[in-house]
N, C-alpha and C positions, 0 to 999 in steps of 0.2 A: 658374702652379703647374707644377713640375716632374713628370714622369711616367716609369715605367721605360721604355726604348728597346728595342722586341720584336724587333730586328736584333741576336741571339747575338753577331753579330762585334764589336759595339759595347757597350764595358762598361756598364750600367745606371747610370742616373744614380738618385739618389735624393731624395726629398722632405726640401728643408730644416728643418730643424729649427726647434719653434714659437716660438722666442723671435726667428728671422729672418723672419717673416712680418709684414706688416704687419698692425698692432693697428687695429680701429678708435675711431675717437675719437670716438664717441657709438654706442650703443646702448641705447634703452629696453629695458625688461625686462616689460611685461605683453600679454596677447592682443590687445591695441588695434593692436597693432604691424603685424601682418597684415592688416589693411584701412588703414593709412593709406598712399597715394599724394600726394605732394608735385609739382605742376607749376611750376616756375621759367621766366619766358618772357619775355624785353624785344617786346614785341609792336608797339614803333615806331605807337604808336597806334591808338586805339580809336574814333576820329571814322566810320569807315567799317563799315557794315551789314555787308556781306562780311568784313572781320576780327573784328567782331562774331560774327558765324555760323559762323567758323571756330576761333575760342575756346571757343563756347557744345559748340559738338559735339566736339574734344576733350576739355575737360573731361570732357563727358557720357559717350563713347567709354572715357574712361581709367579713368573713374571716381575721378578726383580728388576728394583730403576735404580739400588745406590748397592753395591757390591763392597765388602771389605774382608778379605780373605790373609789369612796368618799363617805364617811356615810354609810360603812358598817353596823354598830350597831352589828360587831361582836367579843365576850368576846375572842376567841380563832379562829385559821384557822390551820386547816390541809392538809396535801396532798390530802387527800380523800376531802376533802371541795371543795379544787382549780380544783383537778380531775372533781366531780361532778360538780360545779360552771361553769369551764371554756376550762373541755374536757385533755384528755391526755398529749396534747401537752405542756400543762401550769404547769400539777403536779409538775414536778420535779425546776420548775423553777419562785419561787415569793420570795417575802419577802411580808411583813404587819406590819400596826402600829394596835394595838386593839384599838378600842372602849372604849373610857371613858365613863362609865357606860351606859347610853342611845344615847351616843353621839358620832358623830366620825369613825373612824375609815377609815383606808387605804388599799386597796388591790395595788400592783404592780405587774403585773405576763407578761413572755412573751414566746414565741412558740420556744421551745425548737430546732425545726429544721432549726431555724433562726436567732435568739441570745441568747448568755448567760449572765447572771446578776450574777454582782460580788460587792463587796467594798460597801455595804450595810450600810446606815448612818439615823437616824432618829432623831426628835426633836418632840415637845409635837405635831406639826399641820402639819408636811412634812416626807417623806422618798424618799431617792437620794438612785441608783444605776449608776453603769456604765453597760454599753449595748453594748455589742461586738457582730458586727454579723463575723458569724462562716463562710461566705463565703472565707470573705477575712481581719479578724481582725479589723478591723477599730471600735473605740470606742467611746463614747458619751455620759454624763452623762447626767440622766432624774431623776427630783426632781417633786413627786406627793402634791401637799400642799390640805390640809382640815381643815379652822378653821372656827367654829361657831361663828356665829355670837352672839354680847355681847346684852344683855337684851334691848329692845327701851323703 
């Protein structure tokens, strides 16, 4: 954003006009808005305790409410996975695409005291939910994509 220039000798610049600003291309409209933190992470796998523990305390740290983490490298995810992974508030409420053999893999999880995830949809490299926060209904679909990259 442009600002006036407090050097008298230099003519003042001025703030462009609103139609030259960039527009954002999503904005929700109700108070849910202000507690929701979104963590986006390719965390190159989750087999190890220490990356385990270092997820679990950001998250915790950030206070993330909608989680969508890339390269799990995990064959299977449970309650108790998301539990331990990503704290209570997430167990009851993910979905996941598994890990092609060393590769891949999708977590989607979000904080159960702020939205629910429904209508659950996946493809070999993406998984789409819809995301209802439980203050006041309003919804919005959130598509996680992960594909590896082809041989150089």
């Amino acid at each position: 954003m442009l600002t006036p220039i407090p050097d008298a000798r230099q003519s003042q610049m001025l703030l462009p006009p609103p139609h030259a600003l960039p527009r954002p291309v999503f904005r929700p409209c109700n108070s849910s808005c202000s507690s929701t933190r979104l963590l986006f992470w390719n965390v190159q796998g989750l087999n190890s305790p220490a990356r385990c523990a270092s997820v679990r305390a950001l998250v915790s740290d950030a206070r993330d409410t909608v989680v969508c983490l890339q390269e799990t490298k995990l064959q299977f995810v449970s309650r108790s996975d998301v539990f331990n992974l990503l704290g209570g508030d997430f167990a009851d409420n993910f979905g996941f695409l598994l890990a092609d053999g060393t590769r891949g893999g999708i977590l989607l999880a979000a904080s159960d005291r702020f939205f629910s995830l429904s209508n659950f949809t996946t493809t070999a490299n993406t998984i789409s939910a819809s995301i209802t926060w439980r203050e006041d209904g309003s919804s919005w679909t959130l598509t996680e994509v992960y594909g590896p990259q082809g041989e150089a």
